[in-house]
C-alpha positions as CSV (number, residue, x, y, z in Angstrom):
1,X,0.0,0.0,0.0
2,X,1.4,3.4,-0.9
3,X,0.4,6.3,0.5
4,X,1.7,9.7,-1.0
5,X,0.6,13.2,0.0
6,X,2.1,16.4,-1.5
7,X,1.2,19.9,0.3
8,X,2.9,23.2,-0.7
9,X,1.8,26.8,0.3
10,X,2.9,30.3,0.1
11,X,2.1,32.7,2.7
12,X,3.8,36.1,1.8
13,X,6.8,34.7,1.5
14,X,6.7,32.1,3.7
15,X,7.0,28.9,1.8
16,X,5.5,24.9,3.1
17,X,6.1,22.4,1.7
18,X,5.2,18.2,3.3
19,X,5.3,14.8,1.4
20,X,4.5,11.8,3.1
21,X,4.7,8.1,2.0
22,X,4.1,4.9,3.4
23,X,4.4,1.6,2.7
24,X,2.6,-0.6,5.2
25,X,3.8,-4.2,3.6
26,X,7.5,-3.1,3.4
27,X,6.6,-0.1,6.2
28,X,8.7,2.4,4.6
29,X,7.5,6.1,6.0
30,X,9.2,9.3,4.2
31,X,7.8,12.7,5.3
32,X,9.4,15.8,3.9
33,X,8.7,19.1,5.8
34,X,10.0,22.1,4.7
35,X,8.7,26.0,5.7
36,X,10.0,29.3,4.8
37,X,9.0,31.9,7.7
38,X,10.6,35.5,6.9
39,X,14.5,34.3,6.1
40,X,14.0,31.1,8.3
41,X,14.1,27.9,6.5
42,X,12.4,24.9,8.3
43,X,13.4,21.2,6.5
44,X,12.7,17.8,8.3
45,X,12.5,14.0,6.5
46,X,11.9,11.1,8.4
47,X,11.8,7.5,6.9
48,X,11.1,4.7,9.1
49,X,11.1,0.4,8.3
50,X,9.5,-1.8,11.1
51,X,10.5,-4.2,9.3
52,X,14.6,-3.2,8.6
53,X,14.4,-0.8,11.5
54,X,15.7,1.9,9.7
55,X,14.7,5.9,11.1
56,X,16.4,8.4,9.1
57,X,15.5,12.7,10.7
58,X,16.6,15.4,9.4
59,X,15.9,19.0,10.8
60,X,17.3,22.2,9.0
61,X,16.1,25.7,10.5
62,X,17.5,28.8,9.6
63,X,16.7,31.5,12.4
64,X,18.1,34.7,11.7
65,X,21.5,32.8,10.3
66,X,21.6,30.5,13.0
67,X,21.2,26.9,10.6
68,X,20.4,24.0,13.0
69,X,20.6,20.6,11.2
70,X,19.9,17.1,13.3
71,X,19.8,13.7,11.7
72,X,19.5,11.0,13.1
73,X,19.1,7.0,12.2
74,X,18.5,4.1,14.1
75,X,18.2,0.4,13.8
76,X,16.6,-1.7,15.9
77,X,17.5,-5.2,14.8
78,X,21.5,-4.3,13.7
79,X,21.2,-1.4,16.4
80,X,22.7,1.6,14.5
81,X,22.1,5.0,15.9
82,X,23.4,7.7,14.4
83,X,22.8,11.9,14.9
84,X,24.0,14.6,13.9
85,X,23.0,18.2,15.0
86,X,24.5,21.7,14.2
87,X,23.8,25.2,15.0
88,X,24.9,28.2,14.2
89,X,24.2,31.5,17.0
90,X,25.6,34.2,16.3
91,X,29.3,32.8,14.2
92,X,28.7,29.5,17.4
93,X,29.0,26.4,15.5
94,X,27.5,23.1,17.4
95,X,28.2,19.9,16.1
96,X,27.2,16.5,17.6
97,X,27.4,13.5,16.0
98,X,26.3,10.5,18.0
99,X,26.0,6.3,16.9
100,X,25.8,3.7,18.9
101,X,25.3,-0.1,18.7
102,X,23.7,-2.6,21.4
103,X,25.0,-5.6,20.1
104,X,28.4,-5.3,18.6
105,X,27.9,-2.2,21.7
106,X,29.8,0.5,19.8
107,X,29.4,3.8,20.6
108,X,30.4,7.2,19.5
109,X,29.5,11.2,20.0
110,X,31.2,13.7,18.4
111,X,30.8,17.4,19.7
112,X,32.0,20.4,18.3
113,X,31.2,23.8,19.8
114,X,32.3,27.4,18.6
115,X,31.4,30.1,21.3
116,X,33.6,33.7,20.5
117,X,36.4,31.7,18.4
118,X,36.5,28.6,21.3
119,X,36.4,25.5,20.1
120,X,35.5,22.3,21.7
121,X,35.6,18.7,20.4
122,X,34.6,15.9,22.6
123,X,35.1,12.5,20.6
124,X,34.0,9.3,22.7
125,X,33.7,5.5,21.3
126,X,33.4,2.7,23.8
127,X,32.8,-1.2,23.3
128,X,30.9,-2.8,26.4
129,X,32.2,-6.9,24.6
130,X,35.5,-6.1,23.6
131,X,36.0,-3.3,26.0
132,X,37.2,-0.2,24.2
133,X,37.0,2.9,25.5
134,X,38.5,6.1,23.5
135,X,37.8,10.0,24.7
136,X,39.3,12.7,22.8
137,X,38.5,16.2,23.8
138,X,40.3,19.7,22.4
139,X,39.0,22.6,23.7
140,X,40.3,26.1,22.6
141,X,39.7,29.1,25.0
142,X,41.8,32.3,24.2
143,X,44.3,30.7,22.4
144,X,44.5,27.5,25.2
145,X,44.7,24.3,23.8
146,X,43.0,21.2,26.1
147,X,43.4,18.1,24.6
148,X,43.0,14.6,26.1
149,X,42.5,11.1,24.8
150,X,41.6,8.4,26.8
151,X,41.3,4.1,25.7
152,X,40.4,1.3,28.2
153,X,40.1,-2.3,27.4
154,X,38.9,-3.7,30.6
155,X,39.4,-7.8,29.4
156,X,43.4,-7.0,28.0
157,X,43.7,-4.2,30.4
158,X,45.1,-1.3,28.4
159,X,44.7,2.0,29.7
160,X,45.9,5.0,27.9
161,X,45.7,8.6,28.7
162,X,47.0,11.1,27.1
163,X,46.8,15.0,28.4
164,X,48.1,18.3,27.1
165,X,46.9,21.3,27.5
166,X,48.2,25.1,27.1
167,X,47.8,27.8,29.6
168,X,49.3,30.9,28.4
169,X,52.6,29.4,26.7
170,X,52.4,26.7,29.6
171,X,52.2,22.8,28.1
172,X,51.6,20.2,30.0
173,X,51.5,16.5,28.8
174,X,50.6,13.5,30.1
175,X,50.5,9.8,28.8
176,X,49.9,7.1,31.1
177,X,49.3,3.2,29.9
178,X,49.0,0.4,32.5
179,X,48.6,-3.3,32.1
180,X,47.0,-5.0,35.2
181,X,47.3,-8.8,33.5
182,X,50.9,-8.4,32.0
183,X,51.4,-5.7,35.2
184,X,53.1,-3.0,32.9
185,X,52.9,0.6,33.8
186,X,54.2,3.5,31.8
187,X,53.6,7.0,32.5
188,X,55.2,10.6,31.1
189,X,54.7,13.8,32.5
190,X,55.6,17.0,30.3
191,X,55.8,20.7,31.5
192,X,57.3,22.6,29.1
193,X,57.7,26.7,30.1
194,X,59.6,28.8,27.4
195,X,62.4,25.9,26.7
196,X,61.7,23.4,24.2
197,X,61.6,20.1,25.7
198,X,61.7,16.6,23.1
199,X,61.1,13.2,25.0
200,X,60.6,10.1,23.3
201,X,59.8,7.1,24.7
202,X,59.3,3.8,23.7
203,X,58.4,0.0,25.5
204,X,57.3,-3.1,23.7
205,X,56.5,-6.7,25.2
206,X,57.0,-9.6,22.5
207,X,54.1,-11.8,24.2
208,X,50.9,-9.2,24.7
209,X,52.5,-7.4,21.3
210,X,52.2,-4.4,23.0
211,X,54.0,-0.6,21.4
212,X,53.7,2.4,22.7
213,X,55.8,5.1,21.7
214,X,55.4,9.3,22.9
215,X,57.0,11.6,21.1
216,X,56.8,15.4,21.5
217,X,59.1,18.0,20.9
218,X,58.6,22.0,20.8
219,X,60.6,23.9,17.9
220,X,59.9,28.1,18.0
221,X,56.3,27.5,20.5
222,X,55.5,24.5,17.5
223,X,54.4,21.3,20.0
224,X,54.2,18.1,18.4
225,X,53.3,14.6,20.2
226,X,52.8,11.7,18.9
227,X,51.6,8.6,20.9
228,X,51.0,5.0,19.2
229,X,50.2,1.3,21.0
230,X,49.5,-1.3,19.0
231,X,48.5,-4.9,20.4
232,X,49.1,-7.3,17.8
233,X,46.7,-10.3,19.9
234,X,44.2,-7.9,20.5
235,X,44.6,-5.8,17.5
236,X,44.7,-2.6,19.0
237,X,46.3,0.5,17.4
238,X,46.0,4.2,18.9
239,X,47.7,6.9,17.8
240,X,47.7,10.3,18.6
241,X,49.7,13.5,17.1
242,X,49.0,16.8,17.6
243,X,51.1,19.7,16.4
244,X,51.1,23.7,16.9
245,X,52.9,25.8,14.0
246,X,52.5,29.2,14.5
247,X,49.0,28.6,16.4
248,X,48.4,26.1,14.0
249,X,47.1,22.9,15.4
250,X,46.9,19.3,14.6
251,X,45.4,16.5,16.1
252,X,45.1,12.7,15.0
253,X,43.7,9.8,17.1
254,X,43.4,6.2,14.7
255,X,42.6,3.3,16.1
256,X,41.8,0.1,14.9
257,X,40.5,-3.4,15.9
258,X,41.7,-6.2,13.5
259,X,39.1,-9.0,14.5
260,X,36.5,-6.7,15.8
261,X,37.3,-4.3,13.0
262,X,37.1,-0.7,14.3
263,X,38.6,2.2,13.3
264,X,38.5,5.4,14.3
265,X,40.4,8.5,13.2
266,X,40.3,12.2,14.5
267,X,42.4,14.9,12.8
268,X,41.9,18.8,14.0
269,X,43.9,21.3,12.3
270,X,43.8,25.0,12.4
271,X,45.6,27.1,9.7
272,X,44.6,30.8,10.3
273,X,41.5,30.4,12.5
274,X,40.6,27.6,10.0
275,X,39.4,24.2,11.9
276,X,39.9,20.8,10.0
277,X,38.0,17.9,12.3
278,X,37.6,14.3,10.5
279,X,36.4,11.1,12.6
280,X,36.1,7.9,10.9
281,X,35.3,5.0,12.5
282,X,34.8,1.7,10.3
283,X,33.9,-2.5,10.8
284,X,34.2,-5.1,8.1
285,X,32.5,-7.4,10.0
286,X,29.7,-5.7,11.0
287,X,30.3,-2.9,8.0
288,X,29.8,0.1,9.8
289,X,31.4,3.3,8.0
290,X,31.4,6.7,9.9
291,X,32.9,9.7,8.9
292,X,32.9,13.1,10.0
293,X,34.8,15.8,8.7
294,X,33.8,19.8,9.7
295,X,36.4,22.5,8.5
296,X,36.3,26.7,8.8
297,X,37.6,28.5,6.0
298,X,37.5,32.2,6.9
299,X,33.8,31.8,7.8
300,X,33.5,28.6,5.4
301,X,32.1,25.7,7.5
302,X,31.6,22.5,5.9
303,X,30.3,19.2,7.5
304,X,30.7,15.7,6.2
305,X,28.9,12.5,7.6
306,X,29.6,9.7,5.7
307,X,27.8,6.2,7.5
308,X,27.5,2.8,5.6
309,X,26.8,-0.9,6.1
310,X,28.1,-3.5,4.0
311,X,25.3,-6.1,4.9
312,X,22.8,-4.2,6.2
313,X,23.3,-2.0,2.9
314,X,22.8,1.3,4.7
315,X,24.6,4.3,3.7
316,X,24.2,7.9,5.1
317,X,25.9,11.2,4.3
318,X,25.3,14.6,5.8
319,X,27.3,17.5,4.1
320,X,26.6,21.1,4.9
321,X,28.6,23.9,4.1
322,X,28.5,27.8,4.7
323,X,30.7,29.7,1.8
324,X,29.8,33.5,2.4
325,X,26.4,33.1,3.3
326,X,25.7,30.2,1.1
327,X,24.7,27.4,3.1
328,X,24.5,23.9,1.5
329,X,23.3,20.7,3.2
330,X,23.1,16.8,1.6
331,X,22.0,14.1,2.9
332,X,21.8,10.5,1.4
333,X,21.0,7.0,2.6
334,X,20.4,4.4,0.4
335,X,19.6,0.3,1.2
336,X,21.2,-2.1,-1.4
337,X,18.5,-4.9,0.0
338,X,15.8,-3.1,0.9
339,X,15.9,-0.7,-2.0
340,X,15.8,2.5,0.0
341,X,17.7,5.6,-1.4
342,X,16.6,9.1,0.1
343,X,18.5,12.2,-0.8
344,X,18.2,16.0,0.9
345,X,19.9,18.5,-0.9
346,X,19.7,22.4,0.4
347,X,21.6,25.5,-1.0
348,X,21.5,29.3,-0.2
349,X,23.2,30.9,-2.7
350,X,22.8,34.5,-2.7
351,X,19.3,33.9,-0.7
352,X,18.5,31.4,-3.3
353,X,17.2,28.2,-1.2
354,X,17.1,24.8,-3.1
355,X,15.5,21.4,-1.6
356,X,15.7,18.4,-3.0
357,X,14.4,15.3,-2.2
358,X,14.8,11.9,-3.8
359,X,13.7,8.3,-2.7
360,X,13.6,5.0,-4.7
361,X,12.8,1.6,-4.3
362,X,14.1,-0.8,-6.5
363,X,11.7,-4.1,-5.2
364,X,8.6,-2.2,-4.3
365,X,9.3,0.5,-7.5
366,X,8.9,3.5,-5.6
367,X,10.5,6.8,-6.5
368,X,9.7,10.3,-5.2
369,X,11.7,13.0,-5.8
370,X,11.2,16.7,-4.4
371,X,12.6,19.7,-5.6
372,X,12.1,23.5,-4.6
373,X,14.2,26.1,-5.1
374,X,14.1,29.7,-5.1
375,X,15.7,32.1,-7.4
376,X,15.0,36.2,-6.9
377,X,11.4,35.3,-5.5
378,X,11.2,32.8,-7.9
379,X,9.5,29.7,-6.4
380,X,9.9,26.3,-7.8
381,X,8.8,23.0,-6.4
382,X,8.4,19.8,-8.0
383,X,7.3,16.6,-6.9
384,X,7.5,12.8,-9.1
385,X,6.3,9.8,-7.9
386,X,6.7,6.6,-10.0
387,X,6.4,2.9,-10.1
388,X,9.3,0.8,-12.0
């Protein structure tokens, strides 16, 4: 049974526009809101399946020039949970990103804040069976740097921490791994003020597999650490860098699971008040693909999610970008088995706002596709359903 309901309005210049579908054999539910009050630009699509537990939102309101975006999708059977919000207040940038799984109990949250030029990135991903913890949070306030990354595995008992943070020219750094089974403890403390310190150090046990090596050294106020363990039994691999060049800075966290197959990287760079963050987390067992990438360019922000699934065939990407007041956001999810493909597309260029829409199904032979756009006043919307 498909159910498909197209409304569109114009109030002044306040612009509505809601499509619906369901399916309730496959129960595949798509709505598509989208509402123009004054300058502020309302979008949310939801798509559900009982049956694949698949719940795809998406929220995009522009108040004023604050843009708030939220998607989120979960699964109930493969539990995969995945959001994403951002919101812009005044030049204050929030970004969360947030997926979690119950059984293969993966879970990660991503959190970027901008409040008067401070920036704050909390990364967390824990695993309840295998036991992995990682935390990474930078925050910058006034030119201070605060970054700390911490990794747990509670069954091989690896615990790594790692600290710095920058208080007016003062670093401190801290790295601290323990073993409680193979009873090895390492820790480094760091406090460089106005010399440049470079300590390196380096342990490795031939049964566990286990490397870890710190690195950081300060050339002209440029810091740069580098901390990697890798567990060759457990197939563990964390490593973090992060590097300041003439307030330029760089962080990286990857680490990886060869049997349970995880991966995740975080890389923060600013060049010129430009900020560079990119978290990808993957599985090839389980085929989970996560990928966030969020970069300033003079007043340029761009946002990347990137989520897919192998066997479960879902794939989800979330880009939004601000160039000048041009604000551009895309998302797309598409099933391989189920047949479920939904795009969002919306671009202000020059106060020009375009929508777009487009779901197909390649069993059941749905296709809807939903397009608005506006060019000097212009309104344009346009709505195709078909059957295949």
């Amino acid at each position: 049974m498909d159910i498909i309901m197209v409304t569109t309005g114009h109030t002044l210049s306040k612009d509505i526009i809601m499509v619906t579908t369901g399916h309730t054999l496959s129960k595949d539910i798509i709505k598509v809101t989208t509402g123009h009050t004054l300058s502020k630009d309302i979008i949310m699509v939801t798509t559900g399946h009982t049956l694949s537990k698949d719940i795809i939102m998406v929220t995009i309101g522009h108040i004023e020039s604050k843009d708030i975006i939220m998607v989120t999708t979960g699964h109930i059977e493969s539990k995969d949970i995945i959001m994403v919000t951002t919101g812009h207040i005044e030049s204050k940038d929030i970004i969360m990103v947030t997926t979690g799984h119950t059984l293969s109990k993966d879970i990660i949250m991503v959190t970027i804040g901008h409040i008067e030029s401070k920036d704050i990135i909390m990364v967390t991903t824990g695993h309840t069976l295998s036991k992995d913890i990682i935390m990474v949070t930078t925050g910058h306030i006034e030119s201070k740097d605060i970054i700390m990354v911490t990794t747990g595995h509670i069954e091989s008992k690896d615990i790594i921490m790692v600290t710095t943070g920058h208080i007016e020219s003062k670093d401190i750094i801290m790295v601290t791994t323990g073993h409680t089974l193979s009873k090895d403890i390492i820790m480094v403390t760091i406090g460089h003020i106005e010399s440049m310190d470079i300590i390196m150090v380096t342990t490795g046990h031939i049964e566990s597999d286990g490397i870890i090596m710190v690195t950081t050294g300060h050339i002209e106020s440029m810091n740069i650490i580098m901390v990697t363990t890798g567990h060759t039994l457990s197939k563990d691999i964390i490593m973090v860098t992060t590097g300041h060049i003439e307030s330029m800075d760089i962080i990286m966290v990857t680490t990886g699971h060869i049997e349970s197959m995880n991966i995740i990287m975080v890389t923060t760079g600013q060049i010129e008040s430009m900020n560079i963050i990119m978290v990808t987390t993957g599985h090839t067992l389980s085929k989970d693909i996560f990928m966030v990438t969020t970069g300033h360019t003079l007043s340029k922000d761009i946002i990347m999610v990137t989520t897919g699934q192998i066997e479960s065939k879902d794939i989800i990407m979330v880009t939004t970008g601000h160039t000048l007041s041009k604000d551009i956001f895309m998302v797309t999810t598409g099933h391989t088995l189920s047949k479920d493909i939904i795009m969002v597309t919306t671009g202000q260029i020059e106060s020009k706002d375009i929508i777009m829409v487009t779901t197909g199904h390649t069993l059941s032979k749905d296709i809807i596709m939903v397009t608005t756009g506006h060019i000097e006043s212009k309104d344009i919307i346009m709505v195709t359903t078909g059957h295949i």
